[in-house]
Residue, then its C-alpha position, 0 to 999 in steps of 0.5 A: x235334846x235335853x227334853x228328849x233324852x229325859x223322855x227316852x230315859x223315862x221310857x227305859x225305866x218304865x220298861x226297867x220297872x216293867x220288866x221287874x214286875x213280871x219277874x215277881x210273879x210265875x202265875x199267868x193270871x197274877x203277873x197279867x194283873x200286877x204288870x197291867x196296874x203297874x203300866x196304868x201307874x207308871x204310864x198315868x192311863x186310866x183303864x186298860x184290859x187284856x184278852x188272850x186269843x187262840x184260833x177265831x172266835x177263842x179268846x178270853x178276857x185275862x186281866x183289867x183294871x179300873x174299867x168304867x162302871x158299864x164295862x165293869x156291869x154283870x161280872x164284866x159282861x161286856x168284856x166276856x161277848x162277842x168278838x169286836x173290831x180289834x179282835x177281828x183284825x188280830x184274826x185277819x193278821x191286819x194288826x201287826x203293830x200298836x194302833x189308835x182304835x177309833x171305833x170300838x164297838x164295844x164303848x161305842x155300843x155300850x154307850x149308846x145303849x146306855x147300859x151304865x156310866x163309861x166316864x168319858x172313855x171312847x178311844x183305846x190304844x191296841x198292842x198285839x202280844x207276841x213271842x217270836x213271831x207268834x201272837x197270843x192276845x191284846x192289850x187294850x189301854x186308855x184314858x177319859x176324853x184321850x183319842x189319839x196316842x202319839x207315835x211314841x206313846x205306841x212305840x212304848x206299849x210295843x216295847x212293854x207288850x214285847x216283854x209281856x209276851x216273853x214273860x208269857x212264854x215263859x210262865x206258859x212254859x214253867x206251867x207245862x213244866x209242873x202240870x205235864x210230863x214234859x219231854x226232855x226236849x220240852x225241859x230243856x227249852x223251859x231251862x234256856x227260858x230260865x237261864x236267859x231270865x236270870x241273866x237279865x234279872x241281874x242286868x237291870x240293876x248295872x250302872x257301868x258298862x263295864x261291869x255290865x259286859x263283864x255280868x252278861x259274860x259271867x252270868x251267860x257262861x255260867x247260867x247256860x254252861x258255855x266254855x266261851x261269851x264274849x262281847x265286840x263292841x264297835x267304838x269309833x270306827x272298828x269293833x273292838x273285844x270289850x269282854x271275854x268269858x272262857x276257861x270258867x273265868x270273865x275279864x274285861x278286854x279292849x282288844x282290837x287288832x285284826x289276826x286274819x288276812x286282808x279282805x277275810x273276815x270272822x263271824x263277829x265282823x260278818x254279823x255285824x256288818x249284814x246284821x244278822x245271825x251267824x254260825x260257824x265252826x273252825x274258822x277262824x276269829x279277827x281276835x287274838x284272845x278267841x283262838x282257843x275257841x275257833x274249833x267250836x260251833x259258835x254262833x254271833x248274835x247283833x245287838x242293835x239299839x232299838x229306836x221307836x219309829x226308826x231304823x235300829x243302829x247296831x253298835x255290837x255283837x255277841x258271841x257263844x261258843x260250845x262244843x257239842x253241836x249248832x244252835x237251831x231255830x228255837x235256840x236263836x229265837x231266844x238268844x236274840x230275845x237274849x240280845x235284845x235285853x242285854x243292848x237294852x241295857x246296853x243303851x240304858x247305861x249311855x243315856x244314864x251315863x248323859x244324864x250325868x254329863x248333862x248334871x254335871x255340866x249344869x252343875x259346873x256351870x252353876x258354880x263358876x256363875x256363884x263363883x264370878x257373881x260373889x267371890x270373884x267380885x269381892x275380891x275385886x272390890x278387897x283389891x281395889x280397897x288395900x290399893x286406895x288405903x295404901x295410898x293413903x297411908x303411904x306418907x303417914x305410916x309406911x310400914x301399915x302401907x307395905x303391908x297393905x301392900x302385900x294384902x293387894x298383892x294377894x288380893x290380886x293373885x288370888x283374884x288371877x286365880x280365881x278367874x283361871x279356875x271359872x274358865x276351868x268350870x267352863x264345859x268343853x265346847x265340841x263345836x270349836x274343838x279341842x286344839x282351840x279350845x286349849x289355845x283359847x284357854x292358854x291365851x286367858x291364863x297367859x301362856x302362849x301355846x304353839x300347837x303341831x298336829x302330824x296326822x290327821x287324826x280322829x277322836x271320839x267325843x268322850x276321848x276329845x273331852x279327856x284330851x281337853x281336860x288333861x291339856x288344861x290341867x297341864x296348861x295351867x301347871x305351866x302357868x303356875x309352876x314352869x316360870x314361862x309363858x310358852x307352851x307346845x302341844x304335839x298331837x301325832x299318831x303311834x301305831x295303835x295309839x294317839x300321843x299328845x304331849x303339853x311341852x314347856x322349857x321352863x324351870x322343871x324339876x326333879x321327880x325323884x325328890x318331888x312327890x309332894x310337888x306332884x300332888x299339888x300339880x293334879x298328876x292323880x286326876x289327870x292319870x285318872x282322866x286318861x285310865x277313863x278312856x283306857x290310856x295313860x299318863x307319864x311326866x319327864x321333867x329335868x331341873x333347869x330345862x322344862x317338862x314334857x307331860x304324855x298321854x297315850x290313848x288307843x287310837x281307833x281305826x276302820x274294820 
């Protein structure tokens, strides 16, 4: 799994830098060449070429790079003569998709004729270019001695001659814009072209989801003037209201209430659920923050991860909301391209966001590993030393032995300490859960825990992991503080909320008079730990009878 998210990773950064390169340039001729080499580079191809196609036999060759000497011959003839076998197919509509071609006339008859040095090419990847549905060209790139590209090889020259074919579109259209006297008609889809750049442009360079959501919202209502963007989200089992632009203002939401009778459904809910795009006016939205909205035409686009060879998964929706009139035909094309590029990112961020886990995981585990192989170590051997000396000295001289003494019987709560905290560095284990992974915990440190679950109740992953952290942190505040060895912990359901609750009758204390005693016990870091999945944290304690530490966390539900 490791080696496949670092290639998917890698993949969204080649199409990041891609993406990054056709924006550096608005000549059709330039941005064609940069963005071939930089493919070339990224990719570590050798050669590739690229021809543009009108109706059968037009075409000319745009753009190449480092063709093999008998390619390159006569001003690079070879490229500029008769229509060869890929360019016959892309004719026929029988080239759809990237494909492996096996026979090209062009290397195979340059070679055998002869006519120069073709540095072992013999087999091309082909890619058709197009633009909402429309083909405009080819792009042909390969490698000495290389015959066969792999599936996901193919699927990612798909995705970089999609957004070639966008920025095509898009430079077509600004050319028209400065060479013709374009209608209004004409200015207004160069101006969708333009906005729907810009907010890309700007999305690309977001490492957090939530500052993400909140710039696609902004940059959409602001770059296009639309009164109402918002973003639904789905998260465990229901869509939930992430973010939210209207009255000129972006704000971050989570909001997940239904506002509609039972067995009625919004937009939002519809196009998520036949994944397709849905327009309406007046009716009414699921989400109380869209109400001011519902008499508007408003239109809900699926975002999908895009996943090569497979099936994409939907996991959101975004809706815009204007009040002069629907959207046609062409306005929906470009705002699903839109969309495409914002769950791209979408999707960018979570496997940036395993990335992370996964190094921090490995980090951890590192340093419990140093931690037991050098510190733990000797302490053990420092504890076992002051042991044999104060025996020795314990006739001959007792006051050294006492303290010695002490120096063992630090040596040993440190060392109690020490291994405690190695458990800590240990990463959270999904597969025995969380319920256990705390009774495992506990039952290492000492402390005896009575675990009650009044619901059956479901977490998402990034929930469960917090929940564990929080729960260890309080656990082990019991094992230093509470002077007990038991613990309850209490997991139930709340309305919309999931409370959990780390229980002790131990000593206690008073919060008005204990804000140094609540630093020491990590209270900011298990508050900061529940703010990361949108909940939040409160401490009860009474001096003499024990503390309760809460967590509350939405709770997420069916649609």
């Amino acid at each position: 799994m490791y080696e496949e998210q670092t290639l998917r990773y890698k993949d969204l950064l080649i199409l990041k830098t891609i993406a990054e390169t056709l924006n550096r340039n608005h000549d059709m001729r330039l941005m064609l060449q940069s963005t071939l080499e930089k493919l070339l580079e990224l990719t570590g191809l050798k050669t590739g070429w690229i021809f543009l196609a009108d109706d059968e036999p037009i075409y000319h060759h745009a753009a190449d790079h480092n063709l093999p000497a008998a390619l390159a011959r006569n001003d690079k003839e070879p490229l500029r003569g008769e229509a060869c076998f890929c360019l016959r197919l892309y004719w026929r509509d029988s080239l759809n998709q990237a494909v492996n071609i096996i026979e090209c006339e062009r290397l195979h008859d340059t070679a055998t004729q002869s006519l120069g040095d073709m540095n072992n090419l013999t087999h091309h990847a082909t890619v058709p270019l197009t633009i909402c549905g429309e083909r405009f060209g080819l792009l042909n790139v390969g490698s000495p001695g290389k015959e066969h590209f792999s599936d996901e090889e193919l699927a990612l020259l798909e995705g970089v001659a999609y957004q070639i074919g966008t920025a095509v579109e898009r430079t077509r259209l600004l050319e028209q814009k400065e060479k013709l006297a374009v209608d209004n008609i004409a200015r207004y889809i160069v101006d969708y072209y333009n906005s729907t750049n810009e907010v890309t442009r700007h999305i690309w360079t977001i490492n957090n989801l939530r500052e993400l959501l909140l710039t696609v919202v902004l940059n959409i209502g602001t770059y296009f003037e639309w009164p109402t963007v918002a973003i639904a989200v789905h998260q465990g089992n229901r869509l939930m209201l992430r973010a939210l632009y209207d009255n000129e203002n972006a704000r971050i939401l989570n909001e997940s209430r239904l506002h509609l009778e039972e067995g009625t459904s919004d937009i939002i809910h519809q196009a998520y659920r036949e994944q397709s795009v849905c327009q309406s006016r007046g009716t009414p939205f699921a989400f109380a923050a869209l109400q001011s909205s519902q008499n508007m035409y408003s239109i809900a686009i699926p975002l999908q991860k895009q996943q090569p060879l497979l099936e994409n998964e939907p996991f959101g929706v975004l809706l815009i909301g204007r009040e002069l009139s629907t959207f046609s035909e062409l306005e929906i094309k470009i705002l699903t391209t839109l969309a495409d590029h914002i769950s791209l990112a979408m999707e960018r961020i979570r496997l940036y966001d395993e990335w992370q886990d996964l190094l921090l995981s490995e980090e951890r585990n590192r340093l419990a590993l140093d931690l037991h192989d050098s510190v733990n170590q000797k302490l053990f051997s420092l504890s076992l030393t002051a042991q044999g000396i104060k025996e020795l000295l314990r006739d001959e001289n007792p006051l050294v032995a006492d303290g010695i003494g002490d120096i063992q019987k630090l040596s040993q709560e440190t060392l109690s300490e020490m291994r405690t905290l190695i458990w800590q560095l240990r990463p959270y284990s999904a597969e025995k859960g969380m319920l256990v992974s705390l009774k495992e915990y506990a039952s290492k440190i000492g402390i005896h825990v009575t675990l009650q679950m009044k619901d059956d109740v479901q977490f998402t992953e990034k929930v469960e992991k917090t929940l564990w952290r929080i729960g260890q942190e309080a656990i082990n505040n019991v094992s230093k503080h509470a002077r007990t060895n038991r613990a309850t912990i209490t997991i139930k359901s709340i309305e919309d909320q999931i409370q959990m609750s780390i229980i002790d009758h131990g000593c206690g204390f008073v919060l008005e008079q204990a804000e140094t005693k609540l630093a020491t016990l990590g209270i900011s870091s298990m508050s900061e730990r529940a703010a990361q999945v949108n909940g939040r944290l409160k401490i009860n304690s009474t001096e003499g009878k024990g503390t309760i530490v809460t967590v509350m966390v939405p709770r997420l539900r069916e649609n």
